[in-house]
C-alpha distance (Angstrom), angle and dihedral (degrees) to the residues before:
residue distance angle dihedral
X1 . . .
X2 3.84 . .
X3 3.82 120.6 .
X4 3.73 98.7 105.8
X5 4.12 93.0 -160.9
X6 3.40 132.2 89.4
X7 3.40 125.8 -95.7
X8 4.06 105.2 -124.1
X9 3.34 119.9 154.5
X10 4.17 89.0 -123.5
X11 4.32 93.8 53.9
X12 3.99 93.9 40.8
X13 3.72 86.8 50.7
X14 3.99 90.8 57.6
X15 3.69 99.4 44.7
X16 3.77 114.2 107.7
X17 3.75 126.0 -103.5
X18 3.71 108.5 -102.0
X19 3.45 127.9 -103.2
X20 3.96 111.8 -69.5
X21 3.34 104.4 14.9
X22 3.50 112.7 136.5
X23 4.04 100.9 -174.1
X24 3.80 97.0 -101.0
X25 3.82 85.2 169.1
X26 3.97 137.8 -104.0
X27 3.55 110.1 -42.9
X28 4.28 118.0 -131.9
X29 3.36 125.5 -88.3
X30 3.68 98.6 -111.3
X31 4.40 98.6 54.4
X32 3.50 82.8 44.2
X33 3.86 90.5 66.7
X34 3.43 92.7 35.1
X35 3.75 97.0 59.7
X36 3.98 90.2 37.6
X37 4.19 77.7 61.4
X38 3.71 89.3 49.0
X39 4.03 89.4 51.1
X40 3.66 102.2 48.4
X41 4.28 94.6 40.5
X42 3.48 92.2 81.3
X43 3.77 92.4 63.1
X44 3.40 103.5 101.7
X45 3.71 119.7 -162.1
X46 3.43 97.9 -11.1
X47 4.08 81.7 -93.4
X48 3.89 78.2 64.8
X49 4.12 88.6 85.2
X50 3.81 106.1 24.3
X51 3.55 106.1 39.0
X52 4.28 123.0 166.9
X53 3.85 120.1 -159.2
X54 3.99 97.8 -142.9
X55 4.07 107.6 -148.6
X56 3.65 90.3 -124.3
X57 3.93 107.3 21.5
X58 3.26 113.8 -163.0
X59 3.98 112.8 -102.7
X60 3.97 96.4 -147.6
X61 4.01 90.3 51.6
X62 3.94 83.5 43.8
X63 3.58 93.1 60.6
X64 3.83 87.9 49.6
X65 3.53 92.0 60.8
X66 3.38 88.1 48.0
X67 3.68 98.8 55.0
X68 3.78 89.8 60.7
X69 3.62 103.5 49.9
X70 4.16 73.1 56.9
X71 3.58 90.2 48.0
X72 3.68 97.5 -127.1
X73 3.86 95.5 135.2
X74 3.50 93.7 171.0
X75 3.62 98.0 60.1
X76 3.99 94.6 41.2
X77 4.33 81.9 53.5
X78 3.76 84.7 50.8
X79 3.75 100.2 48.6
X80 4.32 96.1 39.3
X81 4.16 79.8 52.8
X82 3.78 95.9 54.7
X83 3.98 86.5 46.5
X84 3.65 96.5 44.5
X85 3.91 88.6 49.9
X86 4.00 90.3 53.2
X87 3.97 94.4 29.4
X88 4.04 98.9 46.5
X89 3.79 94.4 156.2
X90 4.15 98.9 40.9
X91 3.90 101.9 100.5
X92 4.06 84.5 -161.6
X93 3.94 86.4 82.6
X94 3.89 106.9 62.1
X95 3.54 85.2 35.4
X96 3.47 93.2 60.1
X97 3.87 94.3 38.0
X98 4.00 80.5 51.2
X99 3.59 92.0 50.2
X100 4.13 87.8 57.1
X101 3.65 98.4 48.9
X102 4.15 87.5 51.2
X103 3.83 91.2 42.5
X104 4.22 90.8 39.4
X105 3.89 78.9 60.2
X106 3.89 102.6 45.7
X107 3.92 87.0 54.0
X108 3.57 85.5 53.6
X109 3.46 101.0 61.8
X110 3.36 99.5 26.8
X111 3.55 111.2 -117.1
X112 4.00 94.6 138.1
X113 3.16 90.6 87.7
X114 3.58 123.5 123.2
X115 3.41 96.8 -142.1
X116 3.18 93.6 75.7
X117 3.83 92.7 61.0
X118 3.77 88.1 53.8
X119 3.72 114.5 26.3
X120 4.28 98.6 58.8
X121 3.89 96.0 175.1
X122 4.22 81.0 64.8
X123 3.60 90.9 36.7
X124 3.87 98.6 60.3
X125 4.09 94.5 30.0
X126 3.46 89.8 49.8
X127 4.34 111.1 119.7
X128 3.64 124.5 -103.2
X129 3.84 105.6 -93.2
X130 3.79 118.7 -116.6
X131 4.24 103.6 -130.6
X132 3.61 118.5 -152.0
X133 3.51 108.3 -106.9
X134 3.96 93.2 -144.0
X135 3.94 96.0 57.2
X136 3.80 93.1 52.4
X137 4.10 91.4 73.5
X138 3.83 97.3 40.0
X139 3.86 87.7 52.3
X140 3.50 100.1 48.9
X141 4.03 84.4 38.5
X142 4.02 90.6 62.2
X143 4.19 86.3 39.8
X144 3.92 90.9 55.4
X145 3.69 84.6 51.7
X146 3.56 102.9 49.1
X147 3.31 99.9 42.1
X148 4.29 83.7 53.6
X149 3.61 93.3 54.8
X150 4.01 98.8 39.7
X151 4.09 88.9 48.8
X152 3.87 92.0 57.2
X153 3.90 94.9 36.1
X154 4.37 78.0 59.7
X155 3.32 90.4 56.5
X156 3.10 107.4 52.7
X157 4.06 93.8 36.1
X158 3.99 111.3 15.4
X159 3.81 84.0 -163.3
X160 3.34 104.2 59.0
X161 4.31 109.6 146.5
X162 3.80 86.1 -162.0
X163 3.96 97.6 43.1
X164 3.38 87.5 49.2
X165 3.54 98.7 49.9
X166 3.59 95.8 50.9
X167 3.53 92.4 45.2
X168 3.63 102.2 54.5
X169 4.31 80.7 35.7
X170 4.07 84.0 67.5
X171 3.69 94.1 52.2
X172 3.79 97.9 45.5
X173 3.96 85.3 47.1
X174 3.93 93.3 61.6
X175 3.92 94.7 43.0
X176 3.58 79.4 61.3
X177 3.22 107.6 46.8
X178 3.80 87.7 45.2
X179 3.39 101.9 47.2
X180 4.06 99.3 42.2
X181 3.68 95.5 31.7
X182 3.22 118.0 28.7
X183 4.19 96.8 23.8
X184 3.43 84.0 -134.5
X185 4.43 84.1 139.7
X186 4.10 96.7 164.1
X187 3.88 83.8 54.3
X188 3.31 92.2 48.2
X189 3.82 91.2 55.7
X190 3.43 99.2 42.6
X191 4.13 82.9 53.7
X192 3.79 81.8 55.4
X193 3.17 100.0 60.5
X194 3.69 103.2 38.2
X195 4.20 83.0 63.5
X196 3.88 88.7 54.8
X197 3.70 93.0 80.9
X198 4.19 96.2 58.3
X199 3.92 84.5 43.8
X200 3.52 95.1 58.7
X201 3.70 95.1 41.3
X202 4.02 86.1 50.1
X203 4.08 95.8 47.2
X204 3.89 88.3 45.6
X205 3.90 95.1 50.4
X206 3.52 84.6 42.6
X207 3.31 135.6 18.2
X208 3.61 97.4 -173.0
X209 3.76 92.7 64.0
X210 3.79 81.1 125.6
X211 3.74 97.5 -176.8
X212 3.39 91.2 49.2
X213 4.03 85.8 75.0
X214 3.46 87.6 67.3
X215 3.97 97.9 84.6
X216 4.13 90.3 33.3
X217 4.30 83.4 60.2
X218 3.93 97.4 35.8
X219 3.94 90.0 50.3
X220 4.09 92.0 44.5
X221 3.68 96.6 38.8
X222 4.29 100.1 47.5
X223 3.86 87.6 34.7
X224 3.55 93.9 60.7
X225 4.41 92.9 44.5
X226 4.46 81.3 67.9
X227 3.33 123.1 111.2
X228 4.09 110.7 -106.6
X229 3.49 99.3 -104.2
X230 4.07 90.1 59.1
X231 3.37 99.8 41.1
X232 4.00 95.6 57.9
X233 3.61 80.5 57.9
X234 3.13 103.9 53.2
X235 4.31 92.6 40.4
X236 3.61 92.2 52.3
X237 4.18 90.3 49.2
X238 4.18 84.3 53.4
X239 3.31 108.9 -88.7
X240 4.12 135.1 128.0
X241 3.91 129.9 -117.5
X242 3.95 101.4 175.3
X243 4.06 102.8 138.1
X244 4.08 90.2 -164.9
X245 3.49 97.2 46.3
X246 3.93 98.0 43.2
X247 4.05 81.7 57.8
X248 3.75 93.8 45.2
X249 3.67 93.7 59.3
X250 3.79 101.0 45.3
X251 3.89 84.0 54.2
X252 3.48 84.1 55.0
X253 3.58 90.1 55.5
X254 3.78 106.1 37.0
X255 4.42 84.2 46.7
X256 4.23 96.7 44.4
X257 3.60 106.6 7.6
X258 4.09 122.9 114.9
X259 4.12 117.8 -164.3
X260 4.25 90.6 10.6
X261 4.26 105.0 44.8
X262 3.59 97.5 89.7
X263 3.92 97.6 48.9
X264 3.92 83.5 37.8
X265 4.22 83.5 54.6
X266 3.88 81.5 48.3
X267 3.48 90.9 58.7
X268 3.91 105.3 49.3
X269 3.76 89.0 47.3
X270 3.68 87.3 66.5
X271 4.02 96.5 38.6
X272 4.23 75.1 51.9
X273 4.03 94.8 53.7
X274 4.00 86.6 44.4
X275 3.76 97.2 54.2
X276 4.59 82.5 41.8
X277 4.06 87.0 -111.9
X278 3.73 84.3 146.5
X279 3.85 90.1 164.5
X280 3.90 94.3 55.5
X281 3.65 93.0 45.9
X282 3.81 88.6 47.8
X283 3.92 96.5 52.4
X284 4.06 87.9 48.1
X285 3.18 95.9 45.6
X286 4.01 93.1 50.1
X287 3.86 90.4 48.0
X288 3.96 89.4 57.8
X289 3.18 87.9 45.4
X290 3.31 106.3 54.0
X291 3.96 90.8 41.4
X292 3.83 88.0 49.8
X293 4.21 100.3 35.6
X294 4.40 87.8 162.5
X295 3.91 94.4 58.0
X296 3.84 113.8 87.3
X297 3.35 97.5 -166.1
X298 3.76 94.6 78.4
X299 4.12 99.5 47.6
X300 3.99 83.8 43.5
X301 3.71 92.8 62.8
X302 3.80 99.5 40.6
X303 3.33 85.0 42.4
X304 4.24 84.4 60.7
X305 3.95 84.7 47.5
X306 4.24 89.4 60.3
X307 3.87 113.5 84.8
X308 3.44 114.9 -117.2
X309 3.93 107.5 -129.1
X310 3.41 105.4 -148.7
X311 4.14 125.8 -156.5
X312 3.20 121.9 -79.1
């Protein structure tokens, strides 16, 4: 995500309040994890915020990716072994097997639903989801990993695109997993954050890292959805609330990105059923769809779009 400074208590303090914010007061405790929740949801994956278009990406890993947007998790486990077996030092390939197991377990208990994005009452009332305890140590097994093979790939070349990726890939994966899963949502943003450093470093090596846009327009475009109160907080502690821009980038994303434009098409086809757009979110939703034809999730929602004709 953008915001190239650190995030010291002494600089956030000085930043100015953002436009239209007319000092409504501090907001409680308890909607200020809430809406932290609704921030971090979006982040699909993990890779779902800090994304890195690789110049050559790899087409076996590709087809990985693939695979899970399909939801066939046993296939994308398949292919990220093969490449791990052949690739032993690429950090991109536990990641991306990590990635699956997290994902694997979102589809489980059905938090990809869009809904959730849209309908908050549901969103907040929702029940605390019941994790499989046998995924929790293969994730963090395939975490440990990358984060051993990205480390040493940084040492020996700070500027690694796919060090980078992965790294900031293993950060975005545990906000996840602590914010959807576990409801642990201050974890989740401190997990945030941590990423934001191997972002930045990616986006400034190269700025066609289109994925990476992905987490600069989720962070801009929920940020600026809060009530006033909540997003002063969050400005002042570094982050962005610029509706435009947050949309601008995930077009960048869904239009140029590799592993990240069909989750980033995801996205803007529930920005388009917020703002009523019915017909945009229908025509994304029908593209993933058809690209995807085993995953439900897309035919459920445009099947929500479709009015229901009822007898006469």
């Amino acid at each position: 995500m953008a915001n190239r400074q650190a995030h010291g208590t002494s600089p956030a303090i000085r930043r100015p309040l953002p436009p239209g914010f007319r000092g409504e007061g501090q907001c409680r405790q308890g909607l200020a994890a809430r809406e932290l929740m609704r921030l971090v949801v979006l982040v699909f994956l993990a890779a779902s915020a800090f994304g890195a278009d690789l110049n050559v990406p790899s087409r076996d890993l590709y087809a990985g990716w693939l695979k899970m947007y399909d939801l066939k998790f046993d296939d994308a486990h398949q292919i990220f072994g093969e490449w791990k077996q052949s690739h032993p030092a690429d950090a991109l390939g536990p990641a991306s097997d990590a990635a699956a197991y997290l994902f694997s377990e979102l589809a489980r208990l059905g938090i990809l639903e869009s809904e959730l994005f849209t309908d908050d009452a549901k969103f907040q009332n929702r029940a605390k989801p019941r994790p499989d305890p046998q995924l929790r140590p293969l994730f963090d097994r395939e975490i440990e990993q990358t984060e051993h093979l990205a480390d040493a790939a940084l040492q020996t070349a700070p500027a690694d695109a796919n060090a980078l990726f992965a790294k900031s890939l293993t950060f975005g994966l545990r906000a996840d997993f602590a914010s959807l899963i576990e409801k642990q949502d201050f974890a989740a943003l401190r997990f945030t954050k941590q990423g934001r450093a191997f972002t930045d470093k990616l986006t400034a090596i190269n700025p066609n890292a289109y994925d990476a846009y992905l987490g600069v327009g989720i962070e801009n475009y929920l940020l600026s959805l809060k009530p006033a109160p909540l997003r002063a907080l969050l400005w002042v502690t570094g982050s962005q609330v610029d509706r435009e821009k947050g949309l601008e980038n995930l077009r960048k994303t869904a239009q140029y990105g590799h592993y990240l434009a069909p989750f980033a098409k995801l996205l803007l086809a529930v920005a388009a059923l917020r703002d009523n757009n019915r017909s945009l979110a229908r025509e994304l939703l029908t593209g993933l769809h058809n690209r995807f034809p085993d995953n439900p999730l897309y035919l459920s929602e445009l099947d929500r779009l479709t009015p229901k004709i009822g007898p006469k």
